[in-house]
Each structure stands twice: as C-alpha cells, then as structure tokens.
N, C-alpha and C positions, 0 to 999 in steps of 0.2 A: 453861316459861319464856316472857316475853313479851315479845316484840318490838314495836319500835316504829320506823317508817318516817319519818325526820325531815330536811327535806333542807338543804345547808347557810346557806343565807342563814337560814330558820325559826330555829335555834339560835345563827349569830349574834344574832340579835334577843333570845334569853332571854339570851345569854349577854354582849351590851352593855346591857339592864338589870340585869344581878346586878355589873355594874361601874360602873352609876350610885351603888347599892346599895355597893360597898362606897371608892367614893372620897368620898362622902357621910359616910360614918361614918369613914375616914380623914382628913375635916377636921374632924369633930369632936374628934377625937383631938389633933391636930396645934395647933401656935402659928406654924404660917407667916401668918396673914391678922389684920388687927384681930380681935378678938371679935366683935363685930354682925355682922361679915362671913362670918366662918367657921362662923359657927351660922346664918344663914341661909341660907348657901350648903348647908350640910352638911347641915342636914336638908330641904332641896329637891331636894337629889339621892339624898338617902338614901328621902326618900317616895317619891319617883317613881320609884325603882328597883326600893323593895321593894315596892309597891304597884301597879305593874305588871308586876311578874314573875309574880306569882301566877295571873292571869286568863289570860295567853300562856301561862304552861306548863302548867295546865290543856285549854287549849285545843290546844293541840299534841299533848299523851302522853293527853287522854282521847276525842277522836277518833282518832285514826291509830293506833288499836292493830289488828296484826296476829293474827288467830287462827289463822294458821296451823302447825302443830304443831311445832317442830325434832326433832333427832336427839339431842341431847345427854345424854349421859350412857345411852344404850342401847346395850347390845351387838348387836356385829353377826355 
C-alpha cells in the first residue's frame, strides 16, 4: 500500500480548487444570477478549478510518495 505525506494547508489548496470546480458547475446549474452572468461566472470557476486541480494534485501525490513499507494486513 502507498502512502502519501500531505501536509494540511497542501490539501486545503486541492481541496479549495475542487470547490472552485464544483460552485462553478453549481451555477451553471442554478437560476439564481441573470444568464450572461451565471455562465460566465460558472464556467470561470468551473475552468479554474478543474483545471487547476489537476497539475497541484499531481504534483502533491507524485512527488511525496512514501516507500516506506506498512504492516498492513501481515500477521504477527
């Protein structure tokens, strides 16, 4: 199994992009804001969220992986 060493501000940071990401796509959903507004609003936050989620959490889980072995699921 692999661990991964992530400290907490690092995943707030994926984790307020995957909420750019989905308040974005919950206005595009939504009839709260005029239309030109709510679609441009919506998918400005929906790009930049999902579009910057990807490269952060690459960069977080394919650096900082741990090799070191656990005990899990071994008898003792």
């Amino acid at each position: 199994m692999r661990t991964y060493n992530v400290a907490l501000p690092e995943m707030a940071i994926v984790a307020a992009t995957r909420g750019m990401a989905g308040a974005g796509a919950g206005l595009l959903l939504s009839n709260y804001l005029r239309p030109e507004t709510r679609r441009t609003l919506g998918w400005t936050l929906f790009a930049i969220g999902a579009l910057s989620t990807i490269p952060i959490a690459m960069a977080l889980f394919g650096h900082r992986r741990s090799d070191q072995p656990t005990d899990y699921g071994q008898d003792r």
